[in-house]
Structures are given as structure tokens and as C-alpha cells.
C-alpha positions, -999 to 999 in steps of 0.1 A, spaced: 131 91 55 114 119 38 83 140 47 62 164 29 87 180 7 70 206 -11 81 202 -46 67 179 -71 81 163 -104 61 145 -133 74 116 -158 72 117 -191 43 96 -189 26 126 -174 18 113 -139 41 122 -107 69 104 -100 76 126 -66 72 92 -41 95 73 -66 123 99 -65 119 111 -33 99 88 -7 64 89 9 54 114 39 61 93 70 44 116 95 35 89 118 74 84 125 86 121 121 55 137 144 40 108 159 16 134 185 9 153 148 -35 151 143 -28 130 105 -7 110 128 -37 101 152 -55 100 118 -35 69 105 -43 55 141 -76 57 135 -74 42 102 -56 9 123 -85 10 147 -116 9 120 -97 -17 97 -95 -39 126 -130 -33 133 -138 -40 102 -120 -75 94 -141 -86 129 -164 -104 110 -140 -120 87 -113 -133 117 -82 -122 115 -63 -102 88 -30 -111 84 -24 -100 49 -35 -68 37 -40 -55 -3 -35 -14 -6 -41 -2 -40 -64 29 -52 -80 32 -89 -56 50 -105 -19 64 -99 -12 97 -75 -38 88 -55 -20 88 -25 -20 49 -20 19 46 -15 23 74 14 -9 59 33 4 21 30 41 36 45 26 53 73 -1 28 78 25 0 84 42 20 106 16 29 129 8 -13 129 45 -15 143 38 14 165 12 -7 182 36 -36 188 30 -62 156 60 -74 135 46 -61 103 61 -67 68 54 -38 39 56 -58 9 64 -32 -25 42 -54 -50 44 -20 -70 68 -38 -96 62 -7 -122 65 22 -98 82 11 -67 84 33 -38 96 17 -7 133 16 -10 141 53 -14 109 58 11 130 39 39 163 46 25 174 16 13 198 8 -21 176 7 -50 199 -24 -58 189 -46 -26 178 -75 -33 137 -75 -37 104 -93 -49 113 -98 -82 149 -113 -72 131 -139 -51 103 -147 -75 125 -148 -103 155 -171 -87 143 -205 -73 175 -205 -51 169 -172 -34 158 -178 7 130 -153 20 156 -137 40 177 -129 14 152 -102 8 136 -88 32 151 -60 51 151 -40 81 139 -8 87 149 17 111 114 13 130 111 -13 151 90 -40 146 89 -32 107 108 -48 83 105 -46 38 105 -61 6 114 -37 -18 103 -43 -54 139 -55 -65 146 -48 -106 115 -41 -124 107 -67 -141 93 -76 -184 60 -96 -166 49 -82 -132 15 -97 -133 31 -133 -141 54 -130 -113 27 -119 -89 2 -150 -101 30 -174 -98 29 -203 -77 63 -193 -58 46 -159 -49 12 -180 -31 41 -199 -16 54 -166 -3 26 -149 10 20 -186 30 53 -185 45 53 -151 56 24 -156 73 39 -175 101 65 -152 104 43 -120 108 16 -105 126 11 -84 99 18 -82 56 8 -53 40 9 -50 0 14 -17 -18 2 -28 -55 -5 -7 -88 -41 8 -94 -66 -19 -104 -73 7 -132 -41 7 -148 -29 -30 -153 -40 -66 -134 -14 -66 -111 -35 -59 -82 -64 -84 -90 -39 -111 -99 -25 -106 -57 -58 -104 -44 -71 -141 -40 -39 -149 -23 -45 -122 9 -73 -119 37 -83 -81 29 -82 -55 2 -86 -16 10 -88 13 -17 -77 48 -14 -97 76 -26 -85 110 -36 -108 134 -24 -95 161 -52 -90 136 -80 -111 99 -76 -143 106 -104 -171 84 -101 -168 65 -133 -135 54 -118 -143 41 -83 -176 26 -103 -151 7 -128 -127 -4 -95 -159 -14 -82 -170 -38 -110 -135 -55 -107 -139 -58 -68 -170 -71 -72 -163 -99 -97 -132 -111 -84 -151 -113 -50 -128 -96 -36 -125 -93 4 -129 -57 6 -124 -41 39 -128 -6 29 -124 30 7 -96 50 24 -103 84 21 -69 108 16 -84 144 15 -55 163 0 -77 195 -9 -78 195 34 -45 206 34 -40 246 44 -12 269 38 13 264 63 1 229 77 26 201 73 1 170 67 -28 160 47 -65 151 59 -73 108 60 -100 91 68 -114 61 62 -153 47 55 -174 19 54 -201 32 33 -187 18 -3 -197 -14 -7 -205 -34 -39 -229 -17 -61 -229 15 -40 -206 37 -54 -222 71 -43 -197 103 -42 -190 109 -3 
């Protein structure tokens, strides 16, 4: 597992590939007692409060508007604390352009994944999912990348996926590409109970949570909440990064916090 390494590295495409290469920040496992620690916590407490009037959430959509927003790192440690608490919680990598979980759990890039199973008719759930060393969390990884990650995400064998898992969980969570940067995430989102969207404090602009907004709002989407990851929170010398999490952007109110 890997945690707040200092160093970053960008793609040729210009955005950071540091998560890829090198994992997200599991604080919540490597300094459980650590404040963003209690943070993430919190985060648990207010989504469930949140999915009160909606019964229970048993699969959950993480995605942000666009890339280095933080999404990956809070879906990791967000899982984790779910398992903390006692549920059997799956972390689905539906990231099928820039997955993250395998190295972030230190698994073989190679294992078996999403795309094997959605791609191979013959392939049995357990053939890909995978178990972590925290208890009461298992993965998916993303398996190969894949030509057509949207297809394979709309399929009929992924619904039949998500329905199956259902009764093996207490918990699914989905880490999926920004809604700004392909379909992938609006293709998932009819097929799972909620849908939460991180916010980079330093980098989220208006027009961009306005656009994510727009798509929310037409796909009527069952939006729990905006996550809030405050990375310009972080001081010299302190190991984690500030979260939050807020109720106050719902659709057609897309006001700076």
C-alpha cells in the first residue's frame, strides 16, 4: 500500500498519472487515529445520512468532473473505512482508461479484472474479484484496458453484474472516469442506488461542476452528494489532505462553496 509520497509524475497527455504508477494515499489503514482519517469517517456517517430518504445504498458511483481531482484516493480510503465499520464491501475499478486499484492494493496488474469478465461469457464473478489485505474488503481491478469502455459498462452482462453482487455485499463502490471527460460514468449510473462527486477545492471551476451538473440533472441521476477534497488545506510538514463532504449542491445550484 502506498501513502502520500511526495513526488508527482505527469503523462504525456499532460494530466498526473502519480495514483496509476504508484497507488492512492490509504491513510485510513496506515494512521487510522490520523484527523483525515476521522474525516473519511465522517464522510461514511453523512452519506448514510444522506441515502436515509432513498432506503438503502447498496451500490455507490464515485466520479468527479474532471481527472486529478482526487476521486481515486477518496473512493480507496472511503471503502476502507466502510470495512472498517464491519460491511463486506466491494471497490469496483470501473476506471477502464486510468485504472488505479491494483497497484493501490498491490495486486498484479495482470489479475484477472472487469474487462476479463465483461468481455468473456465463460468467466465466473469469482474469477475476478480479489482480496485485499483489509478485512472485510475485497476488488475488482480494471483487468486489460479495453478498445470500448463505455460499451462494456452499458452491457447487459455488466447490469447482470452489479445485480449479482448485490447479494453478495453489503456494500459496491464504483471508482469511474470524470463525467467531463468521456460517458463512462453516465453509462454506470442508472444501474446503481447513489452517485457522489468530488470537488477539488484548488482546481474544480464553476463552469465545470455547472456542466457535471447539467449531465446529473438529465440523466436524473441519484445524487447523494459533492465531496469536498481541500488539497490547498494541506501544510508543510502534515502528512494528509483536508475532506469534507456537503449537501448544499443540488440540481441547479451550483454556487462556489
Amino acid at each position: 500500500m502506498s501513502f502520500f509520497k511526495k513526488q508527482s509524475s505527469v503523462g504525456k497527455d499532460g494530466l498526473s498519472v502519480e495514483t496509476m504508477t504508484k497507488g492512492a494515499r490509504l491513510i485510513t489503514a496506515a494512521e487510522p487515529k490520523n484527523p483525515v482519517s476521522e474525516q473519511f469517517r465522517t464522510l461514511r456517517t453523512n452519506i448514510e445520512f444522506a441515502a436515509v430518504s432513498r432506503g438503502e445504498i447498496k451500490t455507490l458511483l464515485i466520479s468527479s468532473a474532471l481527472p486529478s481531482e482526487g476521486k481515486s484516493t477518496v473512493t480507496s480510503n472511503l471503502a476502507i473505512v466502510y470495512a472498517q465499520q464491519g460491511k463486506k464491501v466491494l471497490l469496483v475499478d470501473a476506471d477502464l482508461r486510468r485504472p488505479t486499484v491494483a497497484v493501490t492494493f498491490g495486486l498484479n496488474r495482470n489479475s484477472a479484472g472487469l474487462t476479463n469478465y465483461l468481455g468473456d461469457n465463460h468467466k465466473e464473478i469469482s474469477d475476478v474479484v480479489h482480496r485485499t489485505a483489509m478485512d472485510n474488503l475485497d476488488v475488482v481491478t480494471s483487468g486489460p484496458i479495453p478498445p470500448n469502455p463505455a460499451e462494456l459498462l452499458g452491457s447487459g452482462r455488466m447490469t447482470e453484474l452489479v445485480t449479482q453482487l448485490k447479494s453478495q455485499y453489503d456494500l459496491i463502490i464504483f471508482d469511474v472516469p470524470p463525467f467531463l471527460m468521456v460517458t463512462d460514468a453516465q453509462v454506470l449510473m442508472s444501474k446503481v442506488d447513489g452517485v457522489a462527486i468530488v470537488v477539488n477545492g484548488g482546481k474544480t471551476n464553476k463552469g465545470a461542476l455547472q456542466r457535471t451538473n447539467e449531465i446529473l440533472k438529465i440523466a436524473e441521476a441519484p445524487v447523494l452528494g459533492f465531496i469536498y477534497n481541500d488539497q490547498s488545506r494541506r501544510k508543510k510538514g502534515s502528512s494528509g489532505y483536508g475532506y469534507g463532504y456537503g449537501y448544499g449542491y443540488g440540481y441547479g445550484d451550483t454556487k462556489s462553496k
